[in-house]
C-alpha positions, 0 to 999 in steps of 0.5 A: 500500500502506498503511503504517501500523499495522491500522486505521490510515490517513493520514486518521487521522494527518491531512493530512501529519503525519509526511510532511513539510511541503511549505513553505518554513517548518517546522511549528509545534509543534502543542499538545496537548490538556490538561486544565487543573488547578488555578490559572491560572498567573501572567502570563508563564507558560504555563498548567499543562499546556500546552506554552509558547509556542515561538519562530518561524522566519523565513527559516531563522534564529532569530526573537528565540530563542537556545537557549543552543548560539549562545553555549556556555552551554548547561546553565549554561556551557561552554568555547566563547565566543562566537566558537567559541574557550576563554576566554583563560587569563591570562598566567603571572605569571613575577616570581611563579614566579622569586619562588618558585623563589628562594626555595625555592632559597636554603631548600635551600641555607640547609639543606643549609649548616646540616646540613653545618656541623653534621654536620662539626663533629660530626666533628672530635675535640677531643681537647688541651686548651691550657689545660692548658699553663702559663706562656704568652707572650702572643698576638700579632696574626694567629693560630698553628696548630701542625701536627702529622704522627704516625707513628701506625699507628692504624687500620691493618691489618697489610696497610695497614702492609706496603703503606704501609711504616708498620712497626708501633711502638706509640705515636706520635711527630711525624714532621713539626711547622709553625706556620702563622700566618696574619694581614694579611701572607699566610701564612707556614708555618715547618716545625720539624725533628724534630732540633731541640736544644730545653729541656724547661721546666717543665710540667703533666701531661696526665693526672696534672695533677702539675707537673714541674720543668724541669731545663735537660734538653735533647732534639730536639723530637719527644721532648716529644711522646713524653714527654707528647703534644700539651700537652708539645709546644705547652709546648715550641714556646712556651718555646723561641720566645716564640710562642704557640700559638692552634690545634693540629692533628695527622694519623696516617698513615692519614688522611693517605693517606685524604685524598689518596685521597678527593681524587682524588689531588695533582698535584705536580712532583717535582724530582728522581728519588726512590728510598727502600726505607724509605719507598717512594718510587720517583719520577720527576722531573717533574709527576704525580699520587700517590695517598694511598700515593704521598703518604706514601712522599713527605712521608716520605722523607729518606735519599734526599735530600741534605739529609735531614730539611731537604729532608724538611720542604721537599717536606712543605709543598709537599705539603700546599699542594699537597693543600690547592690540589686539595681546593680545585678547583671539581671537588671543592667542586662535586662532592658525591661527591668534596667530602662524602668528601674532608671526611669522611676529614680531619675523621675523621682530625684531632685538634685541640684543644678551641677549634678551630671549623670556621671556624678549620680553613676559615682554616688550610686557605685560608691553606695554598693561599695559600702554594702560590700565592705568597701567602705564605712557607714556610721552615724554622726558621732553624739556626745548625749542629748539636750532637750529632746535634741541629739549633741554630737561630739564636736571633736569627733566631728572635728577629727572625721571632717579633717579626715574627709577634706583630707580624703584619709582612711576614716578611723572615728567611730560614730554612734 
C-alpha cells in the first residue's frame, strides 16, 4: 500500500529519503537548490543562499565540530563547565563579614549609649541651686553628696497614702539626711539624725534672695529644711561641720517605693522581728525580699526599735546599699525591661541640684554598693548625749572625721 500523499510515490521522494539510511554513517545534509543573488560572498563564507558547509561524522563522534552543548556555552554561556559541574563560587571572605558585623555592632551600641545618656539626663530635675548658699568652707579632696529622704506625699493618691501609711501633711520635711563622700579611701556614708541640736547661721533666701541674720537660734536639723528647703539645709550641714557640700540629692516617698518596685524588689536580712502600726512594718527576722511598700514601712520605722531614730538611720543605709547592690545585678543592667524602668522611676523621682551630671549620680550610686560590700564605712554622726529632746554630737569627733574627709584619709572615728 502506498503511503504517501495522491500522486505521490517513493520514486518521487527518491531512493530512501525519509526511510532511513541503511549505513553505518548518517546522511549528509543534502543542499538545496538556490538561486544565487547578488555578490559572491567573501572567502570563508558560504555563498548567499546556500546552506554552509556542515561538519562530518566519523565513527559516531564529532569530526573537528563542537556545537557549543560539549562545553555549556551554548547561546553565549551557561552554568555547566566543562566537566558537567557550576563554576566554583569563591570562598566567603569571613575577616570581611566579622569586619562588618563589628562594626555595625559597636554603631548600635555607640547609639543606643548616646540616646540613653541623653534621654536620662533629660530626666533628672535640677531643681537647688548651691550657689545660692553663702559663706562656704572650702572643698576638700574626694567629693560630698548630701542625701536627702522627704516625707513628701507628692504624687500620691489618697489610696497610695492609706496603703503606704504616708498620712497626708502638706509640705515636706527630711525624714532621713547622709553625706556620702566618696574619694581614694572607699566610701564612707555618715547618716545625720533628724534630732540633731544644730545653729541656724546666717543665710540667703531661696526665693526672696533677702539675707537673714543668724541669731545663735538653735533647732534639730530637719527644721532648716522646713524653714527654707534644700539651700537652708546644705547652709546648715556646712556651718555646723566645716564640710562642704559638692552634690545634693533628695527622694519623696513615692519614688522611693517606685524604685524598689521597678527593681524587682531588695533582698535584705532583717535582724530582728519588726512590728510598727505607724509605719507598717510587720517583719520577720531573717533574709527576704520587700517590695517598694515593704521598703518604706522599713527605712521608716523607729518606735519599734530600741534605739529609735539611731537604729532608724542604721537599717536606712543598709537599705539603700542594699537597693543600690540589686539595681546593680547583671539581671537588671542586662535586662532592658527591668534596667530602662528601674532608671526611669529614680531619675523621675530625684531632685538634685543644678551641677549634678549623670556621671556624678553613676559615682554616688557605685560608691553606695561599695559600702554594702565592705568597701567602705557607714556610721552615724558621732553624739556626745542629748539636750532637750535634741541629739549633741561630739564636736571633736566631728572635728577629727571632717579633717579626715577634706583630707580624703582612711576614716578611723567611730560614730554612734
Amino acid at each position: 500500500m502506498n503511503d504517501w500523499p495522491e500522486a505521490w510515490s517513493d520514486d518521487n521522494r527518491g531512493g530512501r529519503y525519509g526511510r532511513g539510511s541503511g549505513s553505518a554513517q548518517p546522511e549528509s545534509a543534502r543542499v538545496m537548490r538556490q538561486v544565487r543573488r547578488g555578490q559572491p560572498a567573501p572567502p570563508g563564507q558560504a555563498p548567499y543562499g546556500q546552506v554552509p558547509q556542515q561538519p562530518r561524522y566519523a565513527d559516531g563522534g564529532y569530526d573537528d565540530y563542537d556545537s557549543g552543548y560539549n562545553t555549556g556555552q551554548v547561546y553565549g554561556g551557561g552554568r555547566g563547565g566543562g566537566d558537567g559541574h557550576g563554576p566554583e563560587r569563591p570562598a566567603p571572605d569571613w575577616r570581611r563579614r566579622i569586619k562588618w558585623t563589628a562594626i555595625t555592632l559597636v554603631t548600635v551600641l555607640v547609639v543606643t549609649t548616646v540616646a540613653t545618656y541623653f534621654w536620662a539626663d533629660s530626666k533628672l530635675n535640677r531643681d537647688v541651686d548651691l550657689s545660692k548658699v553663702i559663706e562656704r568652707p572650702e572643698k576638700g579632696q574626694g567629693t560630698n553628696y548630701l542625701i536627702v529622704g522627704s516625707d513628701s506625699r507628692e504624687g500620691l493618691s489618697d489610696e497610695d497614702k492609706k496603703r503606704l501609711r504616708t498620712g497626708s501633711s502638706e509640705g515636706k520635711r527630711t525624714d532621713s539626711m547622709m553625706i556620702l563622700h566618696t574619694g581614694d579611701n572607699g566610701p564612707t556614708l555618715i547618716s545625720l539624725p533628724r534630732d540633731s541640736n544644730v545653729e541656724i547661721p546666717t543665710f540667703k533666701g531661696s526665693e526672696s534672695g533677702k539675707i537673714y541674720q543668724g541669731t545663735g537660734r538653735e533647732v534639730k536639723l530637719n527644721a532648716a529644711y522646713a524653714e527654707d528647703g534644700p539651700e537652708l539645709l546644705v547652709r546648715t550641714v556646712e556651718f555646723n561641720t566645716g564640710l562642704h557640700i559638692d552634690h545634693y540629692v533628695e527622694i519623696g516617698f513615692a519614688g522611693f517605693a517606685n524604685i524598689v518596685d521597678a527593681a524587682g524588689g531588695v533582698e535584705i536580712d532583717i535582724p530582728q522581728d519588726i512590728k510598727d502600726t505607724k509605719s507598717g512594718a510587720d517583719f520577720k527576722k531573717g533574709k527576704q525580699t520587700l517590695n517598694g511598700e515593704e521598703a518604706l514601712a522599713f527605712v521608716r520605722t523607729r518606735y519599734a526599735l530600741a534605739g529609735s531614730d539611731l537604729d532608724r538611720t542604721k537599717n536606712q543605709q543598709k537599705f539603700l546599699s542594699a537597693l543600690a547592690n540589686q539595681v546593680a545585678t547583671p539581671s537588671t543592667v542586662l535586662n532592658p525591661f527591668r534596667l530602662y524602668p528601674t532608671m526611669g522611676a529614680g531619675l523621675d523621682s530625684l531632685i538634685v541640684d543644678k551641677d549634678m551630671g549623670l556621671f556624678d549620680l553613676a559615682d554616688m550610686f557605685w560608691s553606695m554598693k561599695g559600702v554594702s560590700g565592705g568597701e567602705g564605712t557607714s556610721m552615724n554622726m558621732p553624739l556626745a548625749g542629748s539636750a532637750g529632746g535634741n541629739l549633741l554630737w561630739d564636736k571633736d569627733k566631728v572635728k577629727q572625721l571632717v579633717q579626715q574627709l577634706n583630707n580624703d584619709e582612711k576614716v578611723t572615728v567611730k560614730g554612734d
